[in-house]
DRENDO-1510 file (C-alpha; in Angstrom, 1 decimal, always signed):
<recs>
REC; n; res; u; v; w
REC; 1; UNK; +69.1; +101.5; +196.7 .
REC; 2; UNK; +68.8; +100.7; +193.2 .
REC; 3; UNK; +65.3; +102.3; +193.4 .
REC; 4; UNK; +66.8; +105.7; +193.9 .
REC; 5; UNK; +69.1; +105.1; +191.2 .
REC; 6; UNK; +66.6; +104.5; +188.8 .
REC; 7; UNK; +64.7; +107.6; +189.5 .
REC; 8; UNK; +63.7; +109.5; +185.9 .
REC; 9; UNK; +65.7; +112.7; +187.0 .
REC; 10; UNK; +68.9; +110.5; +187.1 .
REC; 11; UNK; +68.4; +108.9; +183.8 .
REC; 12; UNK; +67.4; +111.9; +182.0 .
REC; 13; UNK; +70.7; +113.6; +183.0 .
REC; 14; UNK; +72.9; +110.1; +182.8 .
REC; 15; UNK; +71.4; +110.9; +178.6 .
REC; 16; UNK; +72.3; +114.0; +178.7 .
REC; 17; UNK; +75.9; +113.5; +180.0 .
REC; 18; UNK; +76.4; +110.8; +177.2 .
REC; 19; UNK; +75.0; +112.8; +174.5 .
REC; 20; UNK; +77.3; +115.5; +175.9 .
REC; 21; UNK; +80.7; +113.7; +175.9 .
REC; 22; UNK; +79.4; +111.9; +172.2 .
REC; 23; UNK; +79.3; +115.8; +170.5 .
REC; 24; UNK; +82.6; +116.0; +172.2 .
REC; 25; UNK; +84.3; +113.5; +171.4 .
REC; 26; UNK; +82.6; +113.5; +167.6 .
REC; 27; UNK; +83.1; +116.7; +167.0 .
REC; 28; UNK; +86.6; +116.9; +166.1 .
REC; 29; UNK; +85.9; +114.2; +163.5 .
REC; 30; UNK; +83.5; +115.9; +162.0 .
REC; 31; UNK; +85.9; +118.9; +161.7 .
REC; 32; UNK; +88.6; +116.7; +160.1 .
REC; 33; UNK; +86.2; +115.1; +157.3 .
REC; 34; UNK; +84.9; +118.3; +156.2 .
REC; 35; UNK; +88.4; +119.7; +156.4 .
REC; 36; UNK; +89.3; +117.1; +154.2 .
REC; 37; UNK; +86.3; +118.0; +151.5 .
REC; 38; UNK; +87.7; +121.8; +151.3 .
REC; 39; UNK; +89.5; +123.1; +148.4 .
REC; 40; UNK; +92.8; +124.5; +149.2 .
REC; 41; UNK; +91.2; +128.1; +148.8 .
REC; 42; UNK; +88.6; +127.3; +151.7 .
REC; 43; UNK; +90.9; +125.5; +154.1 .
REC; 44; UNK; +91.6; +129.1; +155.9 .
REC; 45; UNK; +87.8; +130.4; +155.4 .
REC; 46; UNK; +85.9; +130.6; +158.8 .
REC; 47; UNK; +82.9; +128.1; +157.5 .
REC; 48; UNK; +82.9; +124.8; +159.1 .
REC; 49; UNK; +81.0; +124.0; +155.9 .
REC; 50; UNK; +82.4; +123.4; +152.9 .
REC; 51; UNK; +81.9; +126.0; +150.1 .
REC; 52; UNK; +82.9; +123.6; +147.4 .
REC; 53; UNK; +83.1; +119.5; +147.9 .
REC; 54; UNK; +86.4; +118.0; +146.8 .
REC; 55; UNK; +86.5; +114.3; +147.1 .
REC; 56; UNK; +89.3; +114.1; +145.1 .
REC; 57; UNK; +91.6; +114.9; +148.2 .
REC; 58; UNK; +91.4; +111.6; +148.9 .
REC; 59; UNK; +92.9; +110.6; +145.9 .
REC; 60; UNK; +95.6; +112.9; +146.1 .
REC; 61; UNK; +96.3; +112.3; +149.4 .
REC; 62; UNK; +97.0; +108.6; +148.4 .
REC; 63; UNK; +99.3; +109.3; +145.4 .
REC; 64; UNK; +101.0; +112.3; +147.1 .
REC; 65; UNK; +101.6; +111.0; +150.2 .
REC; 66; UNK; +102.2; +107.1; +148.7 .
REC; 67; UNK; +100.0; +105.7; +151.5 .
REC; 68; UNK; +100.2; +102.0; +149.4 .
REC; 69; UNK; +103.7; +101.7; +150.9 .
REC; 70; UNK; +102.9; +103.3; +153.9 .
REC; 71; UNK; +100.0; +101.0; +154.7 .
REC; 72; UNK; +102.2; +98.2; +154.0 .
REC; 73; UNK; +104.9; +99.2; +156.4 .
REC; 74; UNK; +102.1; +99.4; +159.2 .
REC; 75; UNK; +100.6; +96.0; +158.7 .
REC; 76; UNK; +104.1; +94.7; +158.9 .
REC; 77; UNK; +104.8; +95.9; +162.3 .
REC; 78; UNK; +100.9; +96.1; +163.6 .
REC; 79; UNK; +100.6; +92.3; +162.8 .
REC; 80; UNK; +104.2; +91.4; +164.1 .
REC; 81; UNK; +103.4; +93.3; +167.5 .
REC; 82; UNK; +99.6; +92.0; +167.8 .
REC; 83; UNK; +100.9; +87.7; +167.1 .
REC; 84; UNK; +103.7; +88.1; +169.4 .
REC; 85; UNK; +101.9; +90.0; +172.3 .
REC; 86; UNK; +98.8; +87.2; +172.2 .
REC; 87; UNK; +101.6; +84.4; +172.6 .
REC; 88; UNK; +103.5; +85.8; +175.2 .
REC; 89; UNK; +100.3; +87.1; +177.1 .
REC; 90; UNK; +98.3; +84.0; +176.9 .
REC; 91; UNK; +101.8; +81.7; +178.0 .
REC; 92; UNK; +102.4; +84.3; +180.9 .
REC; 93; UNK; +99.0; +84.4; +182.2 .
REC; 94; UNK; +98.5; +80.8; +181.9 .
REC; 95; UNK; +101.7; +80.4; +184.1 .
REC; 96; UNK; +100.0; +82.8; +186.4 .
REC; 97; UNK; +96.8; +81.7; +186.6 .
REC; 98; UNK; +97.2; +78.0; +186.6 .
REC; 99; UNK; +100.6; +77.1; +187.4 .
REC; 100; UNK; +101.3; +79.3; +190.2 .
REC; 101; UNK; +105.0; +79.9; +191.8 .
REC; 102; UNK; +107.3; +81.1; +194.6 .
REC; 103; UNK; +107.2; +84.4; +194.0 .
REC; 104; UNK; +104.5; +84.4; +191.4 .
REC; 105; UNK; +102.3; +87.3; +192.7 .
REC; 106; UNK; +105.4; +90.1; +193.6 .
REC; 107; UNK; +106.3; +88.7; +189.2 .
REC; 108; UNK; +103.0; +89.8; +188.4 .
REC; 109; UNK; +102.8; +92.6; +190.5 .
REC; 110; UNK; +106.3; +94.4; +189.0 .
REC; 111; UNK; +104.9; +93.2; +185.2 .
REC; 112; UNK; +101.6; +95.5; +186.3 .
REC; 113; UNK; +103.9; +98.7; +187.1 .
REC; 114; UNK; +104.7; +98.5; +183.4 .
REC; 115; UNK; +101.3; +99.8; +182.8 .
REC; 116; UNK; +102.0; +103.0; +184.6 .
REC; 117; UNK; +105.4; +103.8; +182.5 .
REC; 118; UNK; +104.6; +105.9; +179.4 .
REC; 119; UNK; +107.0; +105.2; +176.6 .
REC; 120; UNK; +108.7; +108.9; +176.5 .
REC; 121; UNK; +109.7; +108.4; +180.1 .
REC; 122; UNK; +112.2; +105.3; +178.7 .
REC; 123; UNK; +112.7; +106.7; +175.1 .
REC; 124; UNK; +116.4; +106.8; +176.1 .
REC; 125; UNK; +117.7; +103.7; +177.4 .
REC; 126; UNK; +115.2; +101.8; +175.0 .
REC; 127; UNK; +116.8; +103.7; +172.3 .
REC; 128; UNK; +120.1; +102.4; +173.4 .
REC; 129; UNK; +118.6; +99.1; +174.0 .
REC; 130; UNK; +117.5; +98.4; +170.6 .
REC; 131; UNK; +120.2; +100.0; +168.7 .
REC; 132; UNK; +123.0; +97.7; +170.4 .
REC; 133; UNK; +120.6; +95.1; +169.7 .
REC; 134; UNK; +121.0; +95.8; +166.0 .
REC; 135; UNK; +117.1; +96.5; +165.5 .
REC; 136; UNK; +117.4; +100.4; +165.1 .
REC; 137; UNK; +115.3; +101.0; +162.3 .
REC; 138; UNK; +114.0; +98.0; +162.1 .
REC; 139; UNK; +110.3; +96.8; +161.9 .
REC; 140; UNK; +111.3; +94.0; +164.0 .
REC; 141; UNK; +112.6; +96.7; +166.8 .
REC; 142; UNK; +109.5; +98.8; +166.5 .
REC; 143; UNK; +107.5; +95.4; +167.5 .
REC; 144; UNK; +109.7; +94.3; +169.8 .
REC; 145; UNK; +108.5; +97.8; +171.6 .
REC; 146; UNK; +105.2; +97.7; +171.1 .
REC; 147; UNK; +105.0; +94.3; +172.2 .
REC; 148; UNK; +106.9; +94.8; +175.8 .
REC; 149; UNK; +104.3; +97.9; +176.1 .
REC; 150; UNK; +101.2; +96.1; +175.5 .
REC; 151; UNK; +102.1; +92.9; +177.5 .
REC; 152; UNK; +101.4; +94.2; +181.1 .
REC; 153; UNK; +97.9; +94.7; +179.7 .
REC; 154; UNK; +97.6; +91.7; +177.6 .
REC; 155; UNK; +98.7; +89.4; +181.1 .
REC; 156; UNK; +96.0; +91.6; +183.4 .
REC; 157; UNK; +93.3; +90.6; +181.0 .
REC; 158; UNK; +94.2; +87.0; +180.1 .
REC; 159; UNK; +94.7; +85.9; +183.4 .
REC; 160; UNK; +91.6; +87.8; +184.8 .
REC; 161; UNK; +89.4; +85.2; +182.4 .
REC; 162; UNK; +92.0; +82.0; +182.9 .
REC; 163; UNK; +91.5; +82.6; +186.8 .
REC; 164; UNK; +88.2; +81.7; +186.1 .
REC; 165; UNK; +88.7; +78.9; +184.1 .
REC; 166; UNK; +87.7; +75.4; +186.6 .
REC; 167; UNK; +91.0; +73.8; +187.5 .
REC; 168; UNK; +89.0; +70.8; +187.2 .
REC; 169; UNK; +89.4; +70.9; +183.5 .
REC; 170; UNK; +92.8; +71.2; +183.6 .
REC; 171; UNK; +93.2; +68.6; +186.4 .
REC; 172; UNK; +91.6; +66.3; +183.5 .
REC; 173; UNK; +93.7; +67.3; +180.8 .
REC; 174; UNK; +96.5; +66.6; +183.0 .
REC; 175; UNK; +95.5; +63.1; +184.1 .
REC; 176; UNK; +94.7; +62.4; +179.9 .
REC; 177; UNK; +98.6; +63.5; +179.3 .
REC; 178; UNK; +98.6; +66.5; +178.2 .
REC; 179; UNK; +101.2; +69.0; +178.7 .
REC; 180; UNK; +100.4; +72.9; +179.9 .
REC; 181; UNK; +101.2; +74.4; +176.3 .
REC; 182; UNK; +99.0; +71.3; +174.9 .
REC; 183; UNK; +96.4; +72.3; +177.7 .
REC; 184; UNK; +97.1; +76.2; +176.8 .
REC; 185; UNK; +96.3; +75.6; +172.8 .
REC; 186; UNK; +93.0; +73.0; +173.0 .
REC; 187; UNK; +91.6; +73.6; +176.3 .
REC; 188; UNK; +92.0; +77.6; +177.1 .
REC; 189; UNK; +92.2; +79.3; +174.3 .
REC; 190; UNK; +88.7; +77.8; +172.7 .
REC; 191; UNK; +87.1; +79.1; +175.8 .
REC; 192; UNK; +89.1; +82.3; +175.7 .
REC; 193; UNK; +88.3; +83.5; +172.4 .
REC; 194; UNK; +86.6; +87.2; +173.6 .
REC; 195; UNK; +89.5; +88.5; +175.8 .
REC; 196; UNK; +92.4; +87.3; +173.4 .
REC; 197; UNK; +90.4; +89.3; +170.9 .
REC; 198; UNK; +90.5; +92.4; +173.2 .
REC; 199; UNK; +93.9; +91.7; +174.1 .
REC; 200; UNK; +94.3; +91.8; +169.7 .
REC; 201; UNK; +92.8; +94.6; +169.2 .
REC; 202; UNK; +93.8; +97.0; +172.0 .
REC; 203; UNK; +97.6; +96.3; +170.5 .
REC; 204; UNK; +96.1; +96.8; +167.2 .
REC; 205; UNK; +95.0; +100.4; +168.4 .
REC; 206; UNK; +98.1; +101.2; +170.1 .
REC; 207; UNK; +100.9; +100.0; +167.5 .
REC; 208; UNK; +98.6; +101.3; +164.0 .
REC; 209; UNK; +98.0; +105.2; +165.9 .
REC; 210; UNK; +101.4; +105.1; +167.4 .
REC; 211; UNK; +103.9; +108.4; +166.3 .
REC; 212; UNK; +106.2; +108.5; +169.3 .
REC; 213; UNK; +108.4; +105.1; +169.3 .
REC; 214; UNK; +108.0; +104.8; +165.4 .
REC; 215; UNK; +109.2; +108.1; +164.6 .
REC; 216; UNK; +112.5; +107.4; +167.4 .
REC; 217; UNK; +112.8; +103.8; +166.1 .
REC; 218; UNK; +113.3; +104.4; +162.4 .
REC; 219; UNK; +115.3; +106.3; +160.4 .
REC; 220; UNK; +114.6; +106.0; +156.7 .
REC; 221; UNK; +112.1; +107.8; +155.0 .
REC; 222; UNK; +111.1; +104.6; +153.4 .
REC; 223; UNK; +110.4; +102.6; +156.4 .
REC; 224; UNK; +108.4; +105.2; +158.3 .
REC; 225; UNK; +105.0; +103.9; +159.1 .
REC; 226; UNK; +101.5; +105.7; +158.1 .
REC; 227; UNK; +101.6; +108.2; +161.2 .
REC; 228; UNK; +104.9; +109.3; +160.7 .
REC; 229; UNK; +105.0; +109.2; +156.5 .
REC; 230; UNK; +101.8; +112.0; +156.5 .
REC; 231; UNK; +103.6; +114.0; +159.1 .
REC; 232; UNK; +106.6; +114.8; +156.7 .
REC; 233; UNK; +104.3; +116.8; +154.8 .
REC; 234; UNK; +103.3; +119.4; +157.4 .
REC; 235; UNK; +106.0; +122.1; +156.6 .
REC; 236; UNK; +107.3; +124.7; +157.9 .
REC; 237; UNK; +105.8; +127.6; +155.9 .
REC; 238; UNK; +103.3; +125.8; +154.1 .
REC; 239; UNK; +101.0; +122.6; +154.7 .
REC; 240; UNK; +98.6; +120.9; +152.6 .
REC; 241; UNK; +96.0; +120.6; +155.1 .
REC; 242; UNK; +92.9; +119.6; +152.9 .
REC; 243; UNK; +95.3; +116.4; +151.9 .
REC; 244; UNK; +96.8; +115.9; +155.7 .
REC; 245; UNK; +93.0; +115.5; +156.9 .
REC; 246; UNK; +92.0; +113.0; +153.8 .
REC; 247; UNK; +95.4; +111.2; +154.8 .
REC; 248; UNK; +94.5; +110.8; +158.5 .
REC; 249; UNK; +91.1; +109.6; +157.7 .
REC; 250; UNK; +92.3; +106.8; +155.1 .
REC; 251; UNK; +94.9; +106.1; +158.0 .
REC; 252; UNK; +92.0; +105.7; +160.3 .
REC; 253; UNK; +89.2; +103.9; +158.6 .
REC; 254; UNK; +91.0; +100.2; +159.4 .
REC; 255; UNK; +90.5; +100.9; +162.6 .
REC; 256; UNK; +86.9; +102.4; +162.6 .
REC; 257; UNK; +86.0; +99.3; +160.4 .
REC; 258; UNK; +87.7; +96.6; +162.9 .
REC; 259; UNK; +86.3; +98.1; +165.7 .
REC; 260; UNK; +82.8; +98.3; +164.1 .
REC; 261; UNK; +82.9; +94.7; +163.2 .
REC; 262; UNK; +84.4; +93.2; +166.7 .
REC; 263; UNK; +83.3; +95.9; +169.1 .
REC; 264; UNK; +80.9; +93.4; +170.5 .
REC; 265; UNK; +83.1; +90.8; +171.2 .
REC; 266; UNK; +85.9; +93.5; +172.1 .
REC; 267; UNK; +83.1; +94.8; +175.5 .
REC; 268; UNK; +82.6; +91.2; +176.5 .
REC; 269; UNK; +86.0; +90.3; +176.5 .
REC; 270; UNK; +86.8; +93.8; +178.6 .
REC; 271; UNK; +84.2; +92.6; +181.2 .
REC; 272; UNK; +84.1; +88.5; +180.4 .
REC; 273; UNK; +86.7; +87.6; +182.8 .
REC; 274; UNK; +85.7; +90.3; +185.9 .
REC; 275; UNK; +82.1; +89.2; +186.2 .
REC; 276; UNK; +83.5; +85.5; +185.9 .
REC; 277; UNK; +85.2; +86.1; +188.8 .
</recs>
């Protein structure tokens, strides 16, 4: 079996699917970065190329769309969202892992539908929710709703790896005295370091890129984070686009960095806990 699969016809065209879906996937990227490069003459010629390089969209972009605040208004609510959906995630699947209960497995079962409901399908009654809660536009709303979207994923990863985990370990902590949140904070998490970084940085994704909930779930112009701040400069009858490009690339390059950076630990911790178990 694994014989056939390794035949050379196979891995030649396993290459060539990947090479494939990396032009695809790159080559919108590459349109947006020379986009950004163009002068505002050249942004409506039909060369891919730039005629005439203009780093100094990126500056502009910057100034003229005052991404200082905006990046500040992000971190806020990115960092908020990212602390208080490791917590929760790590608490949850530490109760479901290790201290099972009646009832525990139909809990964990209804917390995995959560995966399959897409924001816009509850815009409404969250909507309603937070704004009787007195956190319409509010950073801690906004984080509130990242955080209850990104916990069904957080708990299906964390207790993947903490299923693994020997009870025997915390069967010893147990007779040394220790309580489960003392067990939780010296004994799990040092050996769970790789999926509570996944678990980090997949909310990091999800709460810096999002549009949707931030744009619903704040009102001011002054609290709108990065996503929604450039897209107040697409107009109706006339759009910078040379300085929109530069502004989505400055919004993205935290992300592209982070990921560069942790994308090692990011793949063990995906698969860590599954080939554990």
């Amino acid at each position: 079996m694994i014989g056939r699969y390794s035949h050379p016809l196979l891995k030649w065209a396993a290459t060539v699917a990947l090479a494939l879906a990396a032009v695809l996937s790159l080559t919108p990227v590459v349109w947006v970065a020379a986009l950004s490069l163009k002068t505002g003459a050249d942004v409506y010629s039909s060369s891919f190329i730039p005629q005439t390089l203009n780093p100094d969209n990126y500056l502009q972009a910057w100034n003229q769309f005052a991404l200082g605040p905006l990046f500040m208004h992000s971190i806020v609510v990115t960092v908020g969202s990212v602390v208080a959906t490791v917590v929760f995630s790590c608490l949850a699947a530490y109760g479901f892992a290790k201290v099972p209960f009646r009832g525990s497995e139909v809990l964990f079962v209804g917390i995995l539908l959560g995966i399959m409901v897409p924001p816009a399908a509850v815009i409404i009654p969250l909507f309603v929710q937070i704004r009787a809660m007195g956190l319409y536009n509010n950073y801690l709303g906004l984080a509130a709703a990242y955080t209850a979207f990104a916990l069904p994923v957080g708990i299906l990863i964390l207790r993947s790896f903490f299923s693994s985990i020997p009870r025997e370990l915390i069967e010893a902590a147990w007779i040394d005295g220790a309580t489960d949140l003392r067990i939780l904070r010296s004994v799990i998490a040092p050996l769970s370091k790789a999926p509570i970084l996944t678990v980090s940085l997949l909310t990091f994704l999800a709460a810096w890129n999002d549009f949707f909930l931030a744009l619903v779930l704040l009102k001011d112009v002054g609290t709108y984070t990065i996503p929604v701040g450039i897209s107040q400069f697409i107009g109706q009858y006339s759009t910078p686009y040379e300085l929109v490009a530069a502004g989505a690339l400055i919004a993205t390059a935290p992300v592209v960095v982070i990921y560069l950076l942790l994308h090692s630990q990011f793949e063990r911790g995906v698969t860590e806990g599954a080939v554990r178990g």
